[in-house]
C-alpha positions in Angstrom: -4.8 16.4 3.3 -4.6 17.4 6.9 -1.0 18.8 8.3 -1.8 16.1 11.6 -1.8 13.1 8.6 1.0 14.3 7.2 2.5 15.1 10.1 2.1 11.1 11.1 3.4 9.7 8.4 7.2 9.8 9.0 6.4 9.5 12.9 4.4 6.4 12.2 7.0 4.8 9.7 9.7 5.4 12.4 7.9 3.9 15.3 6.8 1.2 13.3 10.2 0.1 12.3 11.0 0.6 16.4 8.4 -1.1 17.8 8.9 -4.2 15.5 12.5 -4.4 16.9 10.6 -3.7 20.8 8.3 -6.3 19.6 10.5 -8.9 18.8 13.3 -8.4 21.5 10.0 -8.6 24.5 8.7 -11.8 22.7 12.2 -13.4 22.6 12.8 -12.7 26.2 8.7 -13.8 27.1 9.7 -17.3 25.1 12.9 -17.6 27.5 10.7 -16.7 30.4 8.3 -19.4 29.9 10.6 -21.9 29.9 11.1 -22.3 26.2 14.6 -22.9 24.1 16.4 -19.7 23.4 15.0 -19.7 19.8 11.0 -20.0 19.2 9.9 -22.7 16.5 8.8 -21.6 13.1 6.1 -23.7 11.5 8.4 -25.7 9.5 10.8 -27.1 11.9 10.2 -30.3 12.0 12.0 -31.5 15.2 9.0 -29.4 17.6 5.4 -30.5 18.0 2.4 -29.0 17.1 1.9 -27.5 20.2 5.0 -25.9 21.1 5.0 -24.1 17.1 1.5 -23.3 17.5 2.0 -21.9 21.0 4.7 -19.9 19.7 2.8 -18.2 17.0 0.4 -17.7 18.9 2.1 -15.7 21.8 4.8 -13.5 18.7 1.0 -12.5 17.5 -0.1 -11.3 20.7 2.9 -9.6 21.6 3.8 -7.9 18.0 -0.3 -6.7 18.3 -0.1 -5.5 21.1 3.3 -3.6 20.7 2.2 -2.2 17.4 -1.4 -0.7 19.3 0.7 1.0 21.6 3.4 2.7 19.4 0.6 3.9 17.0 -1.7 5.2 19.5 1.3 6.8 21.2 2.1 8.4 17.7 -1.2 9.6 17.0 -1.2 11.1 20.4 2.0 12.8 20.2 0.6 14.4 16.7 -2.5 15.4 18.3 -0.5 17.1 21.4 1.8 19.0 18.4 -0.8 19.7 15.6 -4.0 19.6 18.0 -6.0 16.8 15.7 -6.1 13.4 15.7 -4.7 11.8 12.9 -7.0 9.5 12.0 
């Protein structure tokens, strides 16, 4: 196995667990900025619409996606810039 894969692993469990928290604090505060409740629906609350649950899934998927791109490509490029490889 490569030392740059190895290398990743812990930095890429880390930054994974710290991006999820990134992730969900930015899509909280993007639900608030749109005009939304405090709290976004989950699919099974039954006093929201269609709409506003689907919208809401929709936008935490976007958001956690593109969070999670950026942390791991950061991560990989932090290895690269310590081992010289990329760790894919």
């Amino acid at each position: 196995m490569q030392k740059s894969k190895i290398l990743y692993r812990p930095v890429g469990m880390v930054s994974g667990m710290v991006g999820g928290m990134l992730a969900g604090a930015a899509f909280r505060r993007l639900w608030r900025l749109m005009g939304h409740d405090d709290e976004a629906p989950g699919p099974m609350d039954e006093e929201r619409g269609w709409q506003e649950v689907l919208l809401a899934a929709a936008v935490q998927g976007a958001v956690f996606a593109l969070v999670k791109a950026a942390v791991d490509r950061g991560g990989a490029t932090a290895v690269r810039r310590v081992t010289g490889t990329w760790p894919g």
